[in-house]
N, C-alpha and C positions, 0 to 999 in steps of 0.2 A: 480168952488168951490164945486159944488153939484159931481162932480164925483172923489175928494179927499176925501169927506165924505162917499162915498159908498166906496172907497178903504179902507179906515183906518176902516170902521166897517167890510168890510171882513176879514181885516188882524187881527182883533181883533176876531173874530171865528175862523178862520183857526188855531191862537195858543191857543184860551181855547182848542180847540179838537184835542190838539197833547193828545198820552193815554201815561202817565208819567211811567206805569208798565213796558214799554217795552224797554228792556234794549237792543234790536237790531233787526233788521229789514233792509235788505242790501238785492240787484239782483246785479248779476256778468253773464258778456256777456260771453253766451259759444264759441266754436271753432268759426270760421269766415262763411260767407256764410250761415247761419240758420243749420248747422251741425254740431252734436256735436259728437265728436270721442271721443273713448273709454278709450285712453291714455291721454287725456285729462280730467285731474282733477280741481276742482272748490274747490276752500280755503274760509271758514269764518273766521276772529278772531273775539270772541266773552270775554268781560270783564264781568265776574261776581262776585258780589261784596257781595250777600248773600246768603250764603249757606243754611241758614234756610229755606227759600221757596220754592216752588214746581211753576215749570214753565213750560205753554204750548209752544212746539216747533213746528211748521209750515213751511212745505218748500210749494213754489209756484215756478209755470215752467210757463215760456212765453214762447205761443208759435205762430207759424202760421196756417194759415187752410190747409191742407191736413197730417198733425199729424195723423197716421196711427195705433194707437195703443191703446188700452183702458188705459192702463196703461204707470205712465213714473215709470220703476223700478233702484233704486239707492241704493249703498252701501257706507254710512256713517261713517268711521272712525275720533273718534271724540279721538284728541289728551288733557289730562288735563294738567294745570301749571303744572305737577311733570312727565310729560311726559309719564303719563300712556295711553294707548289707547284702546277704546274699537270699536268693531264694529258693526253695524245694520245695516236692510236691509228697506227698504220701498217701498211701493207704492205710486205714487203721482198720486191720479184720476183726467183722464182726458178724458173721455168720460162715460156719463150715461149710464146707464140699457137701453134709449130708442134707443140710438144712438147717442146723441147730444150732444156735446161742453158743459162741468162743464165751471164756470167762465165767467166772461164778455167777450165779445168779441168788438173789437172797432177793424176798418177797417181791416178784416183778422186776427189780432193779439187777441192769448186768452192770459188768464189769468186766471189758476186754480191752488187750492190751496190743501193741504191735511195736516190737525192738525195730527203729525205723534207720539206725545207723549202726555197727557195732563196734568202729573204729573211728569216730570223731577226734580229728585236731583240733584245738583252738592256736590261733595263730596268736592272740593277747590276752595277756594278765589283764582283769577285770571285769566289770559288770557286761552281761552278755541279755540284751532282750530278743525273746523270740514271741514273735508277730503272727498268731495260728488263727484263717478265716477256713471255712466251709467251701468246700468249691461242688459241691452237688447240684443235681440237676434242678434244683427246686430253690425258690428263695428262702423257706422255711423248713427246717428239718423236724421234723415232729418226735417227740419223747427222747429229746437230749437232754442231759439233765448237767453234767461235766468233763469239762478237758480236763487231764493230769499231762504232766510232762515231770519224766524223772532222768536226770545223768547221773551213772556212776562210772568211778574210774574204775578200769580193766586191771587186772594182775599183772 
């Protein structure tokens, strides 16, 4: 009985602290084997339902320990409901100034993240696809494991 009430009071925090502002939040497994090649492109659909608000955009890269590069660099073409496209470039940090792993790390596996917009318009109500390839020096990027991309609307 006592460890039904410790479930239902965790289950009862775990949903106050979903954050309701955020209209998406999704990781998509890159190419197989922790490599992620170059022709291989990573789709979000993302629903947006208020144009009025300005929303911060965040991509996060999972990755492995031997991630070789300060930077994961990507180009973002982001299609809107009317089929316009625009496109940008990022960086997702992924090794500090000192040397060391941005992001938790849990057994080998990181997890870093980079706010790559903090004031996004959407100019249309509707389905928004965003288009993220690898623009690295190499055709293969070694111990990628996933892209995330998260929008949340701003206060």
């Amino acid at each position: 009985m006592k460890f039904f009430s410790i479930l239902s009071i965790l289950a009862v925090l775990l949903i106050g602290c979903s954050n309701e502002d955020q209209i998406y939040s999704k990781h998509k497994e890159l190419s197989k084997g922790a490599v992620w090649n170059q022709v291989d492109e990573v789709f979000f659909k993302v629903e947006v339902d208020d144009i009025d608000a300005d929303y911060s955009v965040k991509y996060m890269f999972r990755h492995m320990e031997g991630f070789s590069y300060k930077d994961l660099n990507i180009v973002v073409t982001e299609i809107s409901p009317s089929k316009k496209e625009f496109v940008s470039e990022y960086a997702v940090n992924v090794v500090d100034e000192n040397g060391e792993y941005t992001g938790g790390n849990a057994m080998s596996v990181i997890d870093c993240e980079s706010v790559v917009e903090e004031h996004k318009r959407f100019s249309e109500k509707g389905i928004y696809i965003f288009k993220v390839a690898h623009m690295m020096p190499v055709e293969e990027v070694t111990y990628s494991l996933e892209l995330g991309l998260e929008i949340v609307k701003n206060n």
